[in-house]
C-alpha positions in Angstrom: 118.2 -44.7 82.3 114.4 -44.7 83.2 113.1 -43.9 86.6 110.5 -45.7 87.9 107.9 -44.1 90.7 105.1 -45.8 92.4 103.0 -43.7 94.0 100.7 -44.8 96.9 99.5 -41.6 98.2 97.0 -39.9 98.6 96.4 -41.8 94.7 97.8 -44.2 93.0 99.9 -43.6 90.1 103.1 -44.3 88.3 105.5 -41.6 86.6 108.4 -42.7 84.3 111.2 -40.4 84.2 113.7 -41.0 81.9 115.9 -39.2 78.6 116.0 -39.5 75.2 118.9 -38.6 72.9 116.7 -37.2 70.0 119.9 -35.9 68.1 123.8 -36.6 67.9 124.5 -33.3 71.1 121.2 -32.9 72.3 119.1 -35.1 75.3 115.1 -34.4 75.8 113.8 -35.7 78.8 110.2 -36.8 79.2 107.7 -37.8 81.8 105.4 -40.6 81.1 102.2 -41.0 83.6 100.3 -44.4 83.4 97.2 -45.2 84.9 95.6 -41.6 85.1 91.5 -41.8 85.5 89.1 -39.6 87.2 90.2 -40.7 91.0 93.9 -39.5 90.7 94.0 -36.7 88.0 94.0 -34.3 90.7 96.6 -35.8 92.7 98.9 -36.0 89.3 97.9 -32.2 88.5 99.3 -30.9 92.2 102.4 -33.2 92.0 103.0 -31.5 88.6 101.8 -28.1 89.3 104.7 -28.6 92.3 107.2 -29.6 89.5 106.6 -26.9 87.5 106.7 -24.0 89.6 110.1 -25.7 91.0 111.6 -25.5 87.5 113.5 -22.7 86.3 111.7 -22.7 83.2 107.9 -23.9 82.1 108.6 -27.2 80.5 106.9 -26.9 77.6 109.2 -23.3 77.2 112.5 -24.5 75.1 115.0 -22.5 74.4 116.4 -21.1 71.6 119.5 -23.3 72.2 117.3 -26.7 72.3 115.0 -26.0 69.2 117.9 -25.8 67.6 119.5 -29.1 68.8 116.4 -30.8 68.6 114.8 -29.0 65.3 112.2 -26.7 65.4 109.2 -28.6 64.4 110.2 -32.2 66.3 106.9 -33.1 67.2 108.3 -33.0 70.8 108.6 -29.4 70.8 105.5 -28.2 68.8 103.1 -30.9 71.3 104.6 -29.9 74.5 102.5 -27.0 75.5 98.9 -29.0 74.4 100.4 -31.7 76.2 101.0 -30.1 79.7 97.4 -27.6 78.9 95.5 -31.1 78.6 96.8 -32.5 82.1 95.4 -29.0 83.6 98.8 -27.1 83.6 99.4 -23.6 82.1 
């Protein structure tokens, strides 16, 4: 399943939620963010920020459990942390 969100306020911006089964027991999920430019990257970076300090883990933070599942060096894994540190989030 994918999730869809349109959001209106205070920017506009869409987030993609969805999973992918990246081996035969284990599911990554993944946020995709279209339409970022200079007006709403702050807006994205608090709605994130929010996420993350709801979570009971930093995303980009597996554990030793998934990196087994999903292989040590999947390009998923060894990304993740660049990829959150490049939308502002550490």
């Amino acid at each position: 399943y994918a999730f869809r969100f349109v959001v209106k306020e205070p920017s506009e911006f869409i987030m993609d939620l969805y999973d992918a089964k990246m081996t035969h027991s284990g599911i990554m999920h993944f946020i995709e963010l279209d339409d970022v430019n200079k007006e709403n990257a702050n807006d994205i970076r608090k709605v994130l920020n929010g996420l993350v300090k709801k979570l009971p883990r930093k995303p980009w933070k597996f554990t030793l459990g998934q990196r087994f599942q999903y292989a040590f060096l999947a390009p998923e894994i060894v990304t993740a942390k660049r990829k959150w540190r490049k939308l502002g989030i550490e």
